[in-house]
C-alpha positions in Angstrom: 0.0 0.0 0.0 1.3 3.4 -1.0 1.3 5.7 2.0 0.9 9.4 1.1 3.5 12.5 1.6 1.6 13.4 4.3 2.1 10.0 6.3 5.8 10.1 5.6 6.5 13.0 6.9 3.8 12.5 10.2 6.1 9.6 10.6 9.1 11.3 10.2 7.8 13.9 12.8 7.0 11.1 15.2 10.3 9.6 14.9 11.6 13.1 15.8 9.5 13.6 18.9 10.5 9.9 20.1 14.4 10.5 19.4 13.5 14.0 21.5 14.6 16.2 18.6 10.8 17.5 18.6 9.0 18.6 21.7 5.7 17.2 22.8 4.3 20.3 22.4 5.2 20.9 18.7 4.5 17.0 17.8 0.6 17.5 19.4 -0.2 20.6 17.3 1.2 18.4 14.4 -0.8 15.5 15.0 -3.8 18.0 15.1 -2.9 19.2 11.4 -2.7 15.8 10.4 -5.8 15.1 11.5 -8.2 13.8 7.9 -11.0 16.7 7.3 -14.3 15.2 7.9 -17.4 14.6 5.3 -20.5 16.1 5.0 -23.2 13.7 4.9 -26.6 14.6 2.7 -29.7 12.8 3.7 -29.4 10.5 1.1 -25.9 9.1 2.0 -26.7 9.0 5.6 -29.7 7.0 4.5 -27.1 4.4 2.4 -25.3 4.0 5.3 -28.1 2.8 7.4 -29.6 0.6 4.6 -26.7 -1.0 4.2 -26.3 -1.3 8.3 -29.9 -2.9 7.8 -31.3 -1.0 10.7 -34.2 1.2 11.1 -33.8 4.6 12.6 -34.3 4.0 15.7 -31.9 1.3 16.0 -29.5 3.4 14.2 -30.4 6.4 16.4 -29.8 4.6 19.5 -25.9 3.3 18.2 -25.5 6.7 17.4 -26.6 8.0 20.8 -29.3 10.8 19.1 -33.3 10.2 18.8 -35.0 8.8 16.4 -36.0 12.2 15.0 -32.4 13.3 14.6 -31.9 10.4 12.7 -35.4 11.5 10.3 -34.6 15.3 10.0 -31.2 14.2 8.8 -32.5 11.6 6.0 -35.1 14.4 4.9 -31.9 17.2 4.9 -33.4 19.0 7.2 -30.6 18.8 10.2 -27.2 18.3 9.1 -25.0 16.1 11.2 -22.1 17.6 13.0 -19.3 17.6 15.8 -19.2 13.6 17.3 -22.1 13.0 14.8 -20.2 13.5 12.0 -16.9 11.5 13.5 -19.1 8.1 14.4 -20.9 8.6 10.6 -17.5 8.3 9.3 -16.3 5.6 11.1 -19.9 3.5 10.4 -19.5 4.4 7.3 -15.7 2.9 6.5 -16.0 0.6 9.3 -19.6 -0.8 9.5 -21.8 -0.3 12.6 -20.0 -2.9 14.8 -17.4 -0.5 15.3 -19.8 1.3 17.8 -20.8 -2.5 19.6 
């Protein structure tokens, strides 16, 4: 597997901070820029993600730790996910919902 530029050098950095060349400090707000940006999720693909979980909303509201009605006004786009939301519907989404069991 090809690891990116940014990997490299996040591991070069690390190396750094473990051979004490780079302070704590410096390697946190690094590991902070590394950090992947986070998708938006429309109604629709927040829907796919369920189906494919094969879970109604409420089950999927209560892995998620929202109501049932979050779970609705995001399908029908009117709520849009965000903060922790959007972290755990990233994770079901690459990782299926049994990374939240």
């Amino acid at each position: 597997m090809k690891e990116s530029i940014l990997d490299v050098v996040h591991s070069t950095a690390k190396d750094l901070s473990e051979a004490g060349v780079m302070d704590k400090q410096t390697m946190h707000k690094f590991d902070a820029l590394c950090l992947p940006k986070l998708k938006q999720y429309d109604g629709q693909r927040i829907k796919a993600i369920r189906e494919k979980a094969r879970v109604s909303q409420a089950v999927f509201a209560a892995y998620l730790n929202i109501t049932p009605s979050t779970i609705k006004q995001w399908e029908q786009g009117s709520k849009k996910p965000r903060g922790t939301s959007l972290k755990l519907l990233s994770l079901v989404e690459q990782k299926g919902l049994e990374i939240l069991m």
